[in-house]
C-alpha positions, 0 to 999 in steps of 0.5 A, a space after each residue: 571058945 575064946 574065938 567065938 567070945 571076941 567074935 560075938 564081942 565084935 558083932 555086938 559092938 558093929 550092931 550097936 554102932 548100926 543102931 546107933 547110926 539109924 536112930 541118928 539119922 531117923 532122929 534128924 529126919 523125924 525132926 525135919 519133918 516136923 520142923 515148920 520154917 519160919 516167918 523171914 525178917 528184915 534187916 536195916 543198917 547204917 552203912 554210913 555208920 559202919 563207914 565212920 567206925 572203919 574209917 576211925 579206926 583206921 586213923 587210930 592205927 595210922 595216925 600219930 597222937 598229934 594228928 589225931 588230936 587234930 582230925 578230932 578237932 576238925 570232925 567236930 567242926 564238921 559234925 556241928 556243920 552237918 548238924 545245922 545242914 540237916 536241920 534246914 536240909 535233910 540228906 537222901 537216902 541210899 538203899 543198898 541191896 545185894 542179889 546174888 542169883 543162882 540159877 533157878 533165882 530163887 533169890 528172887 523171894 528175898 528180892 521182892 520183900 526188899 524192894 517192897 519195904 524200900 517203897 514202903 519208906 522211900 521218897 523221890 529224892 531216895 536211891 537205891 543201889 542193887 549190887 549185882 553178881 548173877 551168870 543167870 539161868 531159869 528164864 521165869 525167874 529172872 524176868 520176875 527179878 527184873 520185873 521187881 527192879 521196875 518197881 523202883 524205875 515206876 515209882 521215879 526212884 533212881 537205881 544204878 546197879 553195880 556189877 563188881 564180877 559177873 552179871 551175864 544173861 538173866 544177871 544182865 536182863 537185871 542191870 539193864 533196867 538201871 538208869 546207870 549200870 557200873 561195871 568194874 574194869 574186869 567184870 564179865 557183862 552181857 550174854 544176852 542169848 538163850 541156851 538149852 540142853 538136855 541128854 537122850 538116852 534113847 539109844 541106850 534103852 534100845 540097846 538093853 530091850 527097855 521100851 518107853 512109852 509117852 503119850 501126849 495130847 496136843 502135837 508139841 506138848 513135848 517137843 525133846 524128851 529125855 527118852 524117847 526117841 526126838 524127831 526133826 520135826 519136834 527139834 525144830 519146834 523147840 529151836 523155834 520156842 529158843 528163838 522166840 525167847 531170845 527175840 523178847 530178851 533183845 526186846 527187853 533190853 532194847 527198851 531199856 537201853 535204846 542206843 544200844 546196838 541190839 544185833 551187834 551185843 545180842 550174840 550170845 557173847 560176854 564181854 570185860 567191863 571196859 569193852 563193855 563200856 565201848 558196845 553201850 552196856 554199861 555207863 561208867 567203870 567203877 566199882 560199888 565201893 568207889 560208887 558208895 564213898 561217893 555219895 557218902 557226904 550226900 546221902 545217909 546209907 543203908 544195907 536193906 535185907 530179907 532173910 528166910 528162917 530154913 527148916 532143917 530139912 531145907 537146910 540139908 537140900 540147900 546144902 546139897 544143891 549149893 555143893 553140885 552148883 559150886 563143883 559145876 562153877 569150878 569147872 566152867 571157871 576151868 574153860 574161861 580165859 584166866 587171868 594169870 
């Protein structure tokens, strides 16, 4: 009896931990459903105010009292200086936007509210600055990305893009709208190529009696196909739709950047910054930070970003999506030349 007690007693507390569980998740998923994701907003702010607090600070912990009384002195002078500048001469605007791109470019949504809003309030003598960090992927979506670069390059606004790690393929389909492409000295820039791949598992079909069937009107409305069996013919065709996707990505930058030697870069092959600089693809070895004290003292700085409010339920699928992208990142990362 005793026996049967502690086994009931178990059983009892396993399915209450069961039900516990699905009323859990069921709770998680009902709610996701309902949950509609909110209108984006946009956020603008002074990164040559975040500068000045970063750069007093710094002097209160490094300088002694006696030279901080005297930089004390020597910013108010300056500051009254600046005062009087710019009431006879208002300083330019310098507008910083990061794009981070992953494969499918879905940034490309937040890009485009960005770009819009700085041409909402932007002057002639205004910049931009897109810091870019993008290996590139989906053809569509980054030539939309770039297409909202143009946008500035239409309305004569200046844009330099800053690459401090990797701005490849679609990422330098992006840079090479820029009136000036800065790189840093080990940042990886060009492959400008077109890839495509996908498994078959036609064979393994075959090999288990599992018959697919495919029907199609038009003879290359599917050239490959997962399962089915390909053929030379519909090989050809679809190394012949790579081609021609290549010969737009060489005619895209060649327009942009006509001393280029288009054959001689558009190999499929990356190169580091400084060699980069060498071939023509990018203007000037610097980083984004060395670009932006530059212009500290001739511009008024400003980040520009547009954020999407994410349903709960986009938030798990974003979650997913980003784990899979990073385990593949990592293991590209393991077959690249290292620096150690």
């Amino acid at each position: 009896m005793e026996f049967l007690f502690q086994y009931g007693l178990f059983v009892a507390k396993a399915v209450t931990i069961v039900i516990a569980i699905l009323l859990t998740v069921g709770g998680i998923v009902a709610l996701a459903s309902k949950q509609k994701p909110g209108s984006g907003h946009l956020e603008i702010k002074s990164m040559t105010d975040q500068f000045e607090e970063l750069k007093h600070h710094a002097q209160q912990l490094l300088l002694s009292k006696e030279q901080l009384k005297k930089k004390q002195k020597e910013q108010k002078k300056a500051d009254k200086a600046d005062k009087k500048k710019d009431k006879a001469d208002d300083k330019s605007n310098l507008f910083v936007v990061d794009f981070k791109g992953s494969m499918d470019a879905h940034e490309v949504d937040s890009l485009r509210e960005e770009i819009t809003a700085i041409l909402c309030t932007a002057q002639e003598q205004d910049e931009v600055l897109v810091r870019l960090e993008s290996g590139g992927g989906v053809v569509h979506g980054y030539g939309l990305a770039a297409s909202q670069l143009q946008r500035l390059k239409d309305k004569n606004i200046h844009l330099t893009a800053a690459v401090d790690k990797v701005a490849a393929s679609g990422g330098y389909m992006m840079a090479c709208v820029a009136d000036k492409v800065l790189s840093a000295k080990f940042a990886i820039i060009g492959s400008i190529g077109v890839i495509a791949q996908m498994p078959n598992f036609n064979k393994v079909l075959k090999k288990n009696d599992i018959e697919f069937e495919q029907h199609t009107a038009g003879d290359f409305k599917r050239t490959l196909t997962l399962f089915g069996e390909n053929t030379d013919q519909g090989r050809e065709k679809f190394k012949q739709e790579l081609e021609e996707v290549h010969v737009m990505f060489k005619d895209f930058v060649s327009s942009h950047r006509s001393e280029l030697d288009i054959d001689k870069v558009a190999t499929g092959e990356y190169w580091y910054g400084s060699r980069a600089q060498e071939l023509g693809l990018v203007d000037v070895i610097q980083t984004s930070d060395d670009f932006l004290l530059s212009k500290l003292d001739s511009h008024k700085i400003y980040s520009v970003k547009y954020s999407k409010k994410k349903g709960i339920a986009e938030k798990l699928g974003k979650a997913a999506s980003t784990g899979i992208e990073s385990a593949f990142v990592k293991l590209w990362s393991k077959s690249q030349t290292l620096f150690k």
